[in-house]
GUDREN-804082 format. One record per residue (C-alpha): residue in three letters; x, z, y; residue number from 1. Coordinates in steps of 0.02 Angstrom, whole numbers. Example, Ala and Ser with C-alpha at 12.3 -4.5 7.8 and 13.67 -1.06 7.14 Angstrom:
BEGIN
("ALA",(615,390,-225),1)
("SER",(684,357,-53),2)
This chain:
BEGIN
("UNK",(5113,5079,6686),1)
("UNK",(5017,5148,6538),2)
("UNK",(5097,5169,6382),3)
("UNK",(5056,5068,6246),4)
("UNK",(4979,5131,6072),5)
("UNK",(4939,5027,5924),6)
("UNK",(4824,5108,5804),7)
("UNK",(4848,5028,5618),8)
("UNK",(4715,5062,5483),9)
("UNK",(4641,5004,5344),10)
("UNK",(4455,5069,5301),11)
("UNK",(4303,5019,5179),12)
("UNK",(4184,5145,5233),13)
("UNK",(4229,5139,5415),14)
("UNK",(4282,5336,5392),15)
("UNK",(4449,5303,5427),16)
("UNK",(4399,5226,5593),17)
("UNK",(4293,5363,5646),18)
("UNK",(4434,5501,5634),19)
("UNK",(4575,5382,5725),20)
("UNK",(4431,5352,5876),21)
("UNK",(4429,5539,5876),22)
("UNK",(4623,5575,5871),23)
("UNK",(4639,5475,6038),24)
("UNK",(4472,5489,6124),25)
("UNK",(4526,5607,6244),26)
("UNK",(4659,5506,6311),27)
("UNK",(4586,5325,6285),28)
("UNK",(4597,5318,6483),29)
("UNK",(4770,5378,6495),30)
("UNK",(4846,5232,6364),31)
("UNK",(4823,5050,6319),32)
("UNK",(4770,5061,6155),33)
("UNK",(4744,4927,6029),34)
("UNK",(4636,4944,5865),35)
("UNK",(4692,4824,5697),36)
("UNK",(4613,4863,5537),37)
("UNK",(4726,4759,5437),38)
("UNK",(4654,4675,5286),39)
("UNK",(4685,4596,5119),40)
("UNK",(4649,4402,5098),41)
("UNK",(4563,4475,4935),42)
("UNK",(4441,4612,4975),43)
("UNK",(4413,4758,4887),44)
("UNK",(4243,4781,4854),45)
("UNK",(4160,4943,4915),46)
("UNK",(4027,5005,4851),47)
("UNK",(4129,5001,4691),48)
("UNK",(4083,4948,4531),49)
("UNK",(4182,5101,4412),50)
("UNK",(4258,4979,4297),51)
("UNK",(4327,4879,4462),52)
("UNK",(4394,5050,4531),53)
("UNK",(4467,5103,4368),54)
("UNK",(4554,4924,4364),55)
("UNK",(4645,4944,4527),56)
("UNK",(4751,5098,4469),57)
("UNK",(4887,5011,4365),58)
("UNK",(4960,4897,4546),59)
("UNK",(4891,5053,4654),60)
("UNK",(5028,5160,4568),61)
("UNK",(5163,5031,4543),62)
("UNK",(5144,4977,4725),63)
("UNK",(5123,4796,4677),64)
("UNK",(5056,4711,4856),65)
("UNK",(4939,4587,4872),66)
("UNK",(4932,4459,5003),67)
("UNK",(4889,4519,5184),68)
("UNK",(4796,4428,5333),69)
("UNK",(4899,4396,5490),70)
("UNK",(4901,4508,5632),71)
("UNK",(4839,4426,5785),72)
("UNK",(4973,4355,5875),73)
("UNK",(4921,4450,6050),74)
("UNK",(4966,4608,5947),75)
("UNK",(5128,4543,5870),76)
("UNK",(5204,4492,6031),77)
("UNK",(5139,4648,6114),78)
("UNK",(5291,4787,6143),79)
("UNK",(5205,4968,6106),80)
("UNK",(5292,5107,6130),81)
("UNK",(5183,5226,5988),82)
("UNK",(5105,5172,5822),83)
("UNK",(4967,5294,5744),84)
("UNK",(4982,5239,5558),85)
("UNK",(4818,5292,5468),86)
("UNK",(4787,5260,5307),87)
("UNK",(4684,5347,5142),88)
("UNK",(4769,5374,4954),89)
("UNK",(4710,5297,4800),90)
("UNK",(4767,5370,4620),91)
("UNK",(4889,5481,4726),92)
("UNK",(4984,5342,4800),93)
("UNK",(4946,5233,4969),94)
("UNK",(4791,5132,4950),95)
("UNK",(4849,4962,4866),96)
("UNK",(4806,4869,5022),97)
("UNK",(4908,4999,5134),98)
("UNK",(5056,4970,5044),99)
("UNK",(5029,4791,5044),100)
("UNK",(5025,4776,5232),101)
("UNK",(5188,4894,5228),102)
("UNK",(5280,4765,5131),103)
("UNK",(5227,4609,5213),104)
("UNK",(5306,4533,5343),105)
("UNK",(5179,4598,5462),106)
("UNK",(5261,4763,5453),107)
("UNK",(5408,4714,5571),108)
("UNK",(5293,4764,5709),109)
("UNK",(5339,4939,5649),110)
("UNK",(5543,4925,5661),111)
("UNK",(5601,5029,5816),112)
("UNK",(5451,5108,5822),113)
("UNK",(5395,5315,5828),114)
("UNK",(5262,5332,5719),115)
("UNK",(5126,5456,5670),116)
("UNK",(5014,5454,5506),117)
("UNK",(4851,5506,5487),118)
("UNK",(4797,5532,5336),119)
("UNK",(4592,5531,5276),120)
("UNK",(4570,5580,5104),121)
("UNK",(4465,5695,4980),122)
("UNK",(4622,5814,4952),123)
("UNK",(4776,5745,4866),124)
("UNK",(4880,5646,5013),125)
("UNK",(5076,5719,4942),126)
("UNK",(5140,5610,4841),127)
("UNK",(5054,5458,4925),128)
("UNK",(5117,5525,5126),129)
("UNK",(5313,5516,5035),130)
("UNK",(5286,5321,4994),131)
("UNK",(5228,5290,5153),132)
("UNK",(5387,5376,5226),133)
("UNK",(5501,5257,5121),134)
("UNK",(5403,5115,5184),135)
("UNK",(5435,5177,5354),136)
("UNK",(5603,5182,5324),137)
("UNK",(5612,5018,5254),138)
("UNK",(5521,4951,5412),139)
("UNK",(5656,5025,5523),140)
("UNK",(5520,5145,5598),141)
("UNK",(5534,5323,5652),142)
("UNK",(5406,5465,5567),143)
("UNK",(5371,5575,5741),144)
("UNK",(5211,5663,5668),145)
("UNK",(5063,5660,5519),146)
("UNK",(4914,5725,5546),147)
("UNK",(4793,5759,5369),148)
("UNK",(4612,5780,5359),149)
("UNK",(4539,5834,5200),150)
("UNK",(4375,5860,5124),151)
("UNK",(4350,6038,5130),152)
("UNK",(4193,6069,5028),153)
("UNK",(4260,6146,4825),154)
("UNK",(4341,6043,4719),155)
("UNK",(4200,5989,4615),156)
("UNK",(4077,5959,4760),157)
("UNK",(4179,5853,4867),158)
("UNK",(4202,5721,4694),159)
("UNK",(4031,5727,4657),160)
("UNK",(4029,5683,4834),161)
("UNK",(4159,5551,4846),162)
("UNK",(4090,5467,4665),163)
("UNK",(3933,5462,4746),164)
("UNK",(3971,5376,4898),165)
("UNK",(4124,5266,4811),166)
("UNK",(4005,5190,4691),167)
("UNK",(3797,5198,4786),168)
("UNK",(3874,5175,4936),169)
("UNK",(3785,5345,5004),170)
("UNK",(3885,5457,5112),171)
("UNK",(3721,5552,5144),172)
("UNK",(3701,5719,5094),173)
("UNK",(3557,5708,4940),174)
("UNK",(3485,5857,4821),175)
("UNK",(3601,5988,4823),176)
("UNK",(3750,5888,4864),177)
("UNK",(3810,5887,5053),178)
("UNK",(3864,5741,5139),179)
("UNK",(4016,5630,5072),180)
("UNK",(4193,5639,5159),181)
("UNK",(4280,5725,5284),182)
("UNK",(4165,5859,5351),183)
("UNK",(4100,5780,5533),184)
("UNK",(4142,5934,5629),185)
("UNK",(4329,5896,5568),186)
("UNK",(4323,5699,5628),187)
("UNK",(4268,5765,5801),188)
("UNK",(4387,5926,5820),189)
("UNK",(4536,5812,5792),190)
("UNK",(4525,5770,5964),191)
("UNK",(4632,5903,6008),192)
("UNK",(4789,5806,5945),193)
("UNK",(4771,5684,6045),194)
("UNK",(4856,5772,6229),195)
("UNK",(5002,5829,6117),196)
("UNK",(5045,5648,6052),197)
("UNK",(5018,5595,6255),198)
("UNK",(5126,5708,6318),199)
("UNK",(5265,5674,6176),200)
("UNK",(5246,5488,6194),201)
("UNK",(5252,5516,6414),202)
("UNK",(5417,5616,6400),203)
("UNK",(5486,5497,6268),204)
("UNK",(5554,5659,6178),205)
("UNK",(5470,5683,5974),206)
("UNK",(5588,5793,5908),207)
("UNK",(5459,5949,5917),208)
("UNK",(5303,5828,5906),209)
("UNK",(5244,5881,5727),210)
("UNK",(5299,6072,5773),211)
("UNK",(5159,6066,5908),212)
("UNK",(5031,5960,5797),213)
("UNK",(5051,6082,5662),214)
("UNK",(5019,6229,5771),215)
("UNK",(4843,6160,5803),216)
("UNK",(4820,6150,5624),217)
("UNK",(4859,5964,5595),218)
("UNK",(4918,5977,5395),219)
("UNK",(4825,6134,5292),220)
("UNK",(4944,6142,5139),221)
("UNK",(4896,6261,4970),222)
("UNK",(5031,6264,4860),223)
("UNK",(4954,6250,4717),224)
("UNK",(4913,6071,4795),225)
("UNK",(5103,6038,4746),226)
("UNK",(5100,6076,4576),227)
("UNK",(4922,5981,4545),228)
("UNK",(5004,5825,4606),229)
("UNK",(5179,5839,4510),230)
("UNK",(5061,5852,4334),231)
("UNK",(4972,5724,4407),232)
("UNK",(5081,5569,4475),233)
("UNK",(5174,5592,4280),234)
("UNK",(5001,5546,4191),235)
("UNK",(4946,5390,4336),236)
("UNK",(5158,5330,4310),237)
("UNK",(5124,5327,4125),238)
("UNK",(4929,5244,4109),239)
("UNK",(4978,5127,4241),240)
("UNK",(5125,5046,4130),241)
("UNK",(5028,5063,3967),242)
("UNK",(4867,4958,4056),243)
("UNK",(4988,4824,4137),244)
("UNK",(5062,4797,3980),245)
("UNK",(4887,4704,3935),246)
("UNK",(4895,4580,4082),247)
("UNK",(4829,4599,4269),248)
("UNK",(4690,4650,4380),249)
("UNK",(4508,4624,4289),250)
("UNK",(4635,4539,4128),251)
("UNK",(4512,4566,3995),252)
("UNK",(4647,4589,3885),253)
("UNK",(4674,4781,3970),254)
("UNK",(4518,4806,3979),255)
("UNK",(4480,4949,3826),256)
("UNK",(4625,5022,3899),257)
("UNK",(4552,5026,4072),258)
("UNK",(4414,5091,4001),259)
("UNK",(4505,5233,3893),260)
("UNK",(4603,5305,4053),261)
("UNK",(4429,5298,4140),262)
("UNK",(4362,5409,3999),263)
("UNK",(4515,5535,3984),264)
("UNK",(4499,5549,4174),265)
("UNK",(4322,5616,4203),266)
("UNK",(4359,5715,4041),267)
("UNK",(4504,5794,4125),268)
("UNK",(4425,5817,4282),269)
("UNK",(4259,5913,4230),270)
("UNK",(4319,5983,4076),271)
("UNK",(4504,6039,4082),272)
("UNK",(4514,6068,4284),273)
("UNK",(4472,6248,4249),274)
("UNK",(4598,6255,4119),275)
("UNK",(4721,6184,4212),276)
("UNK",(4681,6316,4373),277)
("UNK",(4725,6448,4276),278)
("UNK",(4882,6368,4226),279)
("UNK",(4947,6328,4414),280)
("UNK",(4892,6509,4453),281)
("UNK",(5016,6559,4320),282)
("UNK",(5153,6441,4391),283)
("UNK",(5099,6468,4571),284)
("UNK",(5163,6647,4532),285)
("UNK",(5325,6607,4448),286)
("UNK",(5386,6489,4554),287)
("UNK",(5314,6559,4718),288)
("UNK",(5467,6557,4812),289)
("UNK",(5504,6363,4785),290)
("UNK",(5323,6309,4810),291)
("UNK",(5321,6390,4986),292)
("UNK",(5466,6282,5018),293)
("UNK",(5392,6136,4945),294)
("UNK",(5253,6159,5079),295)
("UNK",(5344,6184,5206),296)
("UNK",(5441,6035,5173),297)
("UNK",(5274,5910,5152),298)
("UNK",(5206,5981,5315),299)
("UNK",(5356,5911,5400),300)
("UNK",(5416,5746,5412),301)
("UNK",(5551,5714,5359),302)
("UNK",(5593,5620,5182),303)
("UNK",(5685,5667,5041),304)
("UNK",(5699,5527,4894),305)
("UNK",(5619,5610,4720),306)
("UNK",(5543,5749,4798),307)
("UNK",(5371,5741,4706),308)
């Protein structure tokens, strides 16, 4: 009999979808595998409007879930023996509809069950791949493997980029700008993970799973990656307390303050990001030593409460 692999995702640009058809296409005739993009009852709209975007940060960060569709009931009463988990960050945490699914009641399917993530995002997954371990925890699943694809184009391109495409709706490349996303030569090359996850899943053995997806390059870690996302999970924590404190999503009541964290944002992304390079340079040479452990530690898989 073939094993059995449910593939979980949520997408809005169908990106998502793309890199998870790649991660098993080369052994789509060696496994029964099952697609569900889970949704929530109230979509997100995509193209985005920037105020709407702006206004989903505050229950983004403070993981407040929404209400999620059902899961077909051929899936729930299916028995797989692998779940690939893929999912995209918003404001450094799981997307708000990811971690709604991952505390709904829906996520029982999980308990018992190895899992790997795979992660689609422009580059800052950290913070929002240790909330997903909790969840896992929670759900009484197993983390067996993650697997990270990043936009690999500079810093400044790939949001220029990813603004582009979030709010027109183009993923196109236009002008001088290349195309929005995860580069396609990277959605198609992450075919090679899919034997390894086989073979794991065939011998029912996942202790050296991630050892063996890492050696064909499955997480690329800088470590200055670490220290960008400690600064910045302190400043989302704070904004997204001081906006709730003005009501709910689209309360007019929080909206100037929606609007001011909007404002300080792009400031601090094309004015002080230099600024703040040079300062995680600085740190990235004291603290050298710990950082390297930090990486190695959020290539791996295994979870540690407060780490970031």
């Amino acid at each position: 009999m073939k094993p059995r692999i449910l593939v979980l995702y949520y997408t809005q640009s169908g990106q998502l979808r793309d890199i998870l058809n790649s991660v098993v296409h080369d052994i789509k005739h060696e496994a029964e595998i099952d697609f569900v993009n889970y949704e929530p009852v109230k979509p997100f709209p995509f193209p985005w409007t920037a105020y709407t975007f702006f206004d989903a940060m505050p229950e983004t960060v403070e993981r407040i879930p929404s209400e999620i569709k059902p899961l077909p009931d051929q899936v729930m009463n299916k028995n797989y023996d692998l779940v690939i988990f893929g999912y995209q960050p918003w404001f450094l945490n799981p997307a708000q509809p990811v971690t709604s699914f991952l505390k709904s009641k829906w996520a029982s399917i999980l308990k018992d069950k190895p899992v790997v993530t795979v992660v689609g995002c422009r580059n800052m997954w950290l913070h929002g791949q240790e909330k997903v371990k909790e969840d896992l925890q929670q759900a009484g699943a197993k983390l067996v493997g993650n697997i990270v694809l990043t936009d690999t184009y500079p810093n400044l391109v790939s949001l220029l980029t990813v603004i582009r495409w979030a709010f027109k709706g183009q993923k196109e490349a236009s002008g001088l700008l290349p195309a929005a996303g995860v580069q396609d030569q990277d959605i198609s090359e992450s075919k090679r993970f899919g034997h390894p996850i086989l073979t794991h899943l065939q011998q029912n053995r996942f202790d050296s799973l991630q050892s063996d997806l890492l050696q064909k390059g499955a997480v690329n870690l800088k470590p200055g990656l670490v220290l960008l996302e400690q600064r910045g999970i302190k400043n989302f924590r704070y904004w997204a307390k001081f906006i709730r404190e003005k009501g709910g999503p689209l309360d007019p009541n929080r909206k100037a303050r929606v609007k001011l964290f909007q404002r300080l944002l792009m400031l601090g992304i094309f004015v002080l990001s230099p600024l703040s390079s040079l300062t995680a340079s600085v740190k990235l040479q004291l603290k050298k030593k710990s950082l390297m452990r930090d990486v190695d530690y959020f290539k791996g898989i295994e979870y540690e409460k407060g780490r970031i």
